[in-house]
N, C-alpha and C positions, 0 to 999 in steps of 0.2 A: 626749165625742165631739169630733173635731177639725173645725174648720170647714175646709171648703174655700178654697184660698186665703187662709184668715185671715178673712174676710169673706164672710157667707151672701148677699148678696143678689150676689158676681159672680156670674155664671151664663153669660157668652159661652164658657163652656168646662170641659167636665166633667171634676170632679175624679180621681174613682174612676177604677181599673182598671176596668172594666166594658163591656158593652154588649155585643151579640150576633153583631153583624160585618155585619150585613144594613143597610148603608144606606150609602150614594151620595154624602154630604157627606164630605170627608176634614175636617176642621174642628169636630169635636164632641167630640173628646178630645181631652188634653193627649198621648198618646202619637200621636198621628196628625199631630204638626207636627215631622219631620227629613226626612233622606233617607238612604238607602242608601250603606255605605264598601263600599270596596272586597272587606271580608271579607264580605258580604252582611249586616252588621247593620246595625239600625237606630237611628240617632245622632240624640237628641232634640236640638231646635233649642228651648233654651231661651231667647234672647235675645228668640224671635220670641215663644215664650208670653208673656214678661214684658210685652213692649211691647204686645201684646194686651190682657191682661188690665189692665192702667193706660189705655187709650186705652178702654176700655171702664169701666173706673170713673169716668172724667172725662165721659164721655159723660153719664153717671146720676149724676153731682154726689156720686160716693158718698165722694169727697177731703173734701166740707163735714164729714164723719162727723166727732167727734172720737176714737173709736176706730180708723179708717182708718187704716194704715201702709203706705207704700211700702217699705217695708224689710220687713215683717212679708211682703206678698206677695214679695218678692224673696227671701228666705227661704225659700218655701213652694217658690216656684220652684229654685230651687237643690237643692232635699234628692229632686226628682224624680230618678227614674232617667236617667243618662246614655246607655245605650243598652239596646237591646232584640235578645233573638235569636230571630228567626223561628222557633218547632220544633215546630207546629201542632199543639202542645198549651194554650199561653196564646197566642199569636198568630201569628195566618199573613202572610200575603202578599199584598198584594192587585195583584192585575194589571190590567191596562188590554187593552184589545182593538184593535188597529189591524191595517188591509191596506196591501200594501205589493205593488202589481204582483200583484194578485190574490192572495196569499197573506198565510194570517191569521199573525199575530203577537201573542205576550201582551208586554210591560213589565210588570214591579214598577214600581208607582207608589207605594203607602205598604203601613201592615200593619193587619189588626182583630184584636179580641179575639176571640177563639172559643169562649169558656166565661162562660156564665151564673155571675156571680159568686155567684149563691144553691146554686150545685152545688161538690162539693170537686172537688180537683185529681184524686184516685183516677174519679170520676164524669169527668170530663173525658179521661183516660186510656180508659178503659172506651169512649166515646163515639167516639173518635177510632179506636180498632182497630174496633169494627163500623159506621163508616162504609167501612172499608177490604175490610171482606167482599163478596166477591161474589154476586150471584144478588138477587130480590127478597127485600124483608122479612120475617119469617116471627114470628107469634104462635106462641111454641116454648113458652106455658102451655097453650093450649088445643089442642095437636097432639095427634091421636092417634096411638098406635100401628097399625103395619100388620097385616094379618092373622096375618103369619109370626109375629109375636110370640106371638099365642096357639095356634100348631096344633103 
């Protein structure tokens, strides 16, 4: 199993693709630190993870280690993905809310995960088309049929 960042005890910033998109900190993944190019992707700012996660090793003396590498996280950082495309299937977009002269307004502010990474990408696809259906939810195992059906 690969250790995060080369070292278990960083924790100022989670490793894994993961999480569910529901929370309010942009700062808990390593994909939720870039911003948006002009083709609307999203361009990991890995400088900033790096100097994070080292200004957070120092903090917790984890440098005393002698298995600690600055190079070994610099590494780990490096081999992340360079950019990310929003296609609300593994990650959306997340917007900001602001009025402007009484009229509301979204910004893209960063992006979250949208798939429970314990579900496949087939399950995530699946998911994503019937949040797109219309009408309420419907328990379509314990539906009965209409009368027509049997006259």
């Amino acid at each position: 199993m690969k250790r995060a960042w080369t070292c278990k005890k960083i924790t100022s910033i989670f490793f894994l693709e993961s999480g569910d998109g529901d929370y309010e900190n942009n700062q808990r993944y390593w994909y939720n630190y870039g911003k948006f190019n002009s083709k609307n992707e999203w361009v990991i700012d890995k400088a900033r993870i790096y100097k994070k996660l080292i200004l957070f090793a120092l903090s917790k003396a984890l440098n005393l280690c002698p298995y600690f590498s600055v190079e070994k996280v610099k590494a780990a950082v490096d081999q992340l993905r360079s950019e990310i495309i929003p296609d609300d299937l593994s990650f959306r977009i997340h917007y900001i809310d602001m009025y402007e002269g009484g009229e509301h307004l979204k910004f893209p502010e960063n992006i979250r995960h949208t798939c429970c990474e314990a579900i496949s990408k087939y399950d995530c696809l699946i998911e994503y088309h019937l949040k797109k259906l219309s009408g309420p939810p419907r328990n379509i195992i314990n539906m009965q049929p209409s009368s027509a059906y049997f006259s």
